[in-house]
N, C-alpha and C positions, 0 to 999 in steps of 0.2 A: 504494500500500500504506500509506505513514504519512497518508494523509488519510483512511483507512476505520482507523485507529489510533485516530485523534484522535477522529473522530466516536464509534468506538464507547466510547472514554474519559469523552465529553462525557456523552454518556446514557447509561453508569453511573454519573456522577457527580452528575448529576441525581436521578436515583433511588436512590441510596444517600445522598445529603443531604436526600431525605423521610423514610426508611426512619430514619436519625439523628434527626430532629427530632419526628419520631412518639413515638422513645423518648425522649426527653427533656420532649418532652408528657407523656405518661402519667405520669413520674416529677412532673414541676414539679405537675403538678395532683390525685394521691396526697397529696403532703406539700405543699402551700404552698397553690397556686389563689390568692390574695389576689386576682388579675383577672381580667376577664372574657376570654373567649376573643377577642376583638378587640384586647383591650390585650394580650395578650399576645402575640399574632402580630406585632401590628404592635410590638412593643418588640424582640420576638427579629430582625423582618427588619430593624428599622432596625441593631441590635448588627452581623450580618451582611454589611450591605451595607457599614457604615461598615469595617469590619474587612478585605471584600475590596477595599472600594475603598484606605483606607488602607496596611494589611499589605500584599497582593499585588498590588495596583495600584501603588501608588508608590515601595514599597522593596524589596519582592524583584522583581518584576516593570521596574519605571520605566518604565512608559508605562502609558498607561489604555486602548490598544488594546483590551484585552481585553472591556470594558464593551461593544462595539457585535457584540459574540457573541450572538444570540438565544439558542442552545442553550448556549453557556459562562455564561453570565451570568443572564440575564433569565428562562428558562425553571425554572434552577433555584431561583432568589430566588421566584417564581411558588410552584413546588411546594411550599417550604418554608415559605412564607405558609397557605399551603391548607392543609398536613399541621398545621401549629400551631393554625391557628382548627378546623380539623373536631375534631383530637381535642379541644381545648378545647367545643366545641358538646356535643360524648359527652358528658363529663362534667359538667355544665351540665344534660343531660336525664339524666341519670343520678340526678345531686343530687336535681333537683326532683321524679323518681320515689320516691326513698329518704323526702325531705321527706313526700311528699302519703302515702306508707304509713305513716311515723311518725303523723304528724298522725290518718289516721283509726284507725291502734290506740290511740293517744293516747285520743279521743275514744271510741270502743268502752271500751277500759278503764274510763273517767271513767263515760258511759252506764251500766256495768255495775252500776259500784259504785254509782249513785245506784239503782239500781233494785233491788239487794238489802238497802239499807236500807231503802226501803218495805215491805220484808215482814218484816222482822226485828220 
């Protein structure tokens, strides 16, 4: 019974630390984005891993058992890489959608106005 506890602890815990980082994507890249969706994955799993290695690995925990947990560990640093670079990718294609419509109403405007000074 507490081994069918644990496991199903594990992956909610997995997937409710995508689920977190999703949202914290969506926020960091609304208001900030200063990087690209690679740098920021990789800055937030390195925060992460240093934080459960150090915080929960060493001082609440004291032992680093815990690191050679595929599903404790490894699966969910995994997921929260992925959730962090995909939704950075969204908005990324997102930008350069918004970009490339400014740009040709930009241009359409500009066209407009030179072609009704010819007839004025």
């Amino acid at each position: 019974m507490s081994v069918m506890v644990i496991q199903t602890t594990l992956v909610v815990h997995a997937i409710g630390a995508s689920i977190i980082f999703i949202q914290i994507s969506l926020f960091y890249f609304t208001k900030f984005g200063y990087t690209s969706s690679l740098q920021t994955a990789i800055a937030f799993i390195a925060i992460v891993m240093l934080m459960d290695f150090f915080l929960v690995g060493l001082i609440i925990n004291r032992k680093s058992e815990k690191f050679g947990s595929l599903l404790g560990t490894w699966i969910p640093f995994g997921l929260i890489f992925l959730s962090k670079y995909l939704a950075g990718l969204a908005f990324e294609v997102q930008g350069m959608t918004m970009r490339l419509i400014q740009s040709n109403l930009n241009s359409y405007v500009i066209q407009h106005t030179l072609d009704s000074k010819f007839y004025l």
